[in-house]
C-alpha positions as MATLAB code, in Angstrom:
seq = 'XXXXXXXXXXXXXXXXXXXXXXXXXXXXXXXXXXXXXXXXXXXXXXXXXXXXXXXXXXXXXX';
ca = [
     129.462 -110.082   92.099;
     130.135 -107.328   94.451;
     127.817 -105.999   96.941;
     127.663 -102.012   97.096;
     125.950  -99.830   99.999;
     122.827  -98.310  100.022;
     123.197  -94.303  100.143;
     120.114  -93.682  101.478;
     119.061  -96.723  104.096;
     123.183  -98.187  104.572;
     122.161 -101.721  103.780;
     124.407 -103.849  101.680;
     123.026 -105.462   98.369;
     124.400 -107.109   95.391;
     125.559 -104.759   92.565;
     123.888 -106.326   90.105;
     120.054 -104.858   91.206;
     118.768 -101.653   90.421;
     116.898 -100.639   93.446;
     117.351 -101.087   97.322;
     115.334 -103.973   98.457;
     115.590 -102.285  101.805;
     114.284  -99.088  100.858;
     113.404  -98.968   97.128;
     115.843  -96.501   96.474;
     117.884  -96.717   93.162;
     120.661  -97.569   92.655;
     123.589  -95.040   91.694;
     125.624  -97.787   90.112;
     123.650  -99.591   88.109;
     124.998  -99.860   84.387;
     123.667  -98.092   81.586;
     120.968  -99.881   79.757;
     119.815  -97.731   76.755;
     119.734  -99.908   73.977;
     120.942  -99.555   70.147;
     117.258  -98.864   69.219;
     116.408  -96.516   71.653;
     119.995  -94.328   71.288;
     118.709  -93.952   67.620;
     115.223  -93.179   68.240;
     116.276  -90.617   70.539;
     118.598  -89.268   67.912;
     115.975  -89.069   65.271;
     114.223  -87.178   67.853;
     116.305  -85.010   68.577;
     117.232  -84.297   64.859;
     113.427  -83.986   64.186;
     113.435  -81.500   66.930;
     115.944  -79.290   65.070;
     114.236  -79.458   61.578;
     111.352  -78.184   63.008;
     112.668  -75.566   64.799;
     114.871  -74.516   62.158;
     111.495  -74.508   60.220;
     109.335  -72.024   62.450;
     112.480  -70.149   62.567;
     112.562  -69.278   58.923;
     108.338  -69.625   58.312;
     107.505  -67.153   61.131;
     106.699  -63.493   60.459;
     109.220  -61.270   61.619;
];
């Protein structure tokens, strides 16, 4: 485990945390923790997003 520097405050803390303890700042190297279920969640989203704007595109009056 590696200890990184705050940007904001300079204090030292262990990588591993995703905040400052110092300062409460986050952390800008923290890992990414998105999980399987919410990457496709946000894809259905974002496909249900399209459909319906594909939708209002067509229904509309012009």
């Amino acid at each position: 485990m590696a200890n990184i520097q705050c940007l904001y405050c300079g204090q030292e803390f262990p990588d591993n945390l995703s905040e400052c303890p110092s300062c409460q700042a986050p952390s800008h190297f923290r890992k990414n923790d998105w999980s399987a279920d919410t990457k496709k969640r946000f894809v259905g989203f974002v496909i249900l997003v399209a459909i319906f704007c594909a939708f209002m595109i067509v229904y509309l009056p012009r």
